[in-house]
Steps between C-alpha positions, in 0.01 A plus 500: 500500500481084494326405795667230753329133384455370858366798630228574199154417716354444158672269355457104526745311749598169515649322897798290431682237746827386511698187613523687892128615478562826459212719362507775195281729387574472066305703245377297273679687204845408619639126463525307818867425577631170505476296824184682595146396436114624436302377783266795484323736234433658275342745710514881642770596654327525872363129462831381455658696778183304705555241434878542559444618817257169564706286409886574547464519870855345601703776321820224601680327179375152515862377493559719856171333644652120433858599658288640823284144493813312468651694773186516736517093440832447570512685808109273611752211414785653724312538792329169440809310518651690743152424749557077393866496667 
C-alpha cells in the first residue's frame, strides 16, 4: 500500500507561498505547482508545519485583507467628511 506523500513523517518537506500568502506543506519529491513558491525547506515534515504555523498567522487571502483596508479607509474618510460639514 503507497503511503500518502504529505502525511509520510519521514520524508523531507518543502513550505511554499503563493501570490495571497497562503501556506503549503509540499514533499519535496513532488514538483511545486505553478504560481506557488519555496520559501521554506528542505526539512522534516514537523519543522515545516512549525514553521507554518509561525508564520502564516492571518489565514485571510491577502487580496481579502486589501478590500477590508480599502473599506475600513473609506468609511475613516466617510465619517471624516461627514464631521468637516
Amino acid at each position: 500500500m503507497a503511503t500518502n506523500p504529505f502525511e509520510d513523517e519521514n520524508a523531507k518537506y518543502f513550505v511554499l507561498i503563493n501570490d495571497e500568502g497562503q501556506h503549503s506543506l509540499w514533499p519535496i519529491s513532488t514538483d511545486v505547482p505553478d504560481g506557488w513558491t519555496v520559501i521554506f525547506g528542505e526539512d522534516g515534515r514537523q519543522e515545516c508545519l512549525d514553521f507554518i504555523e509561525k508564520n502564516w498567522t492571518d489565514m485571510r487571502p491577502n487580496s481579502l485583507i486589501r478590500q477590508m483596508e480599502a473599506d475600513a479607509a473609506a468609511r475613516q474618510n466617510g465619517e471624516s467628511r461627514s464631521a468637516v460639514r
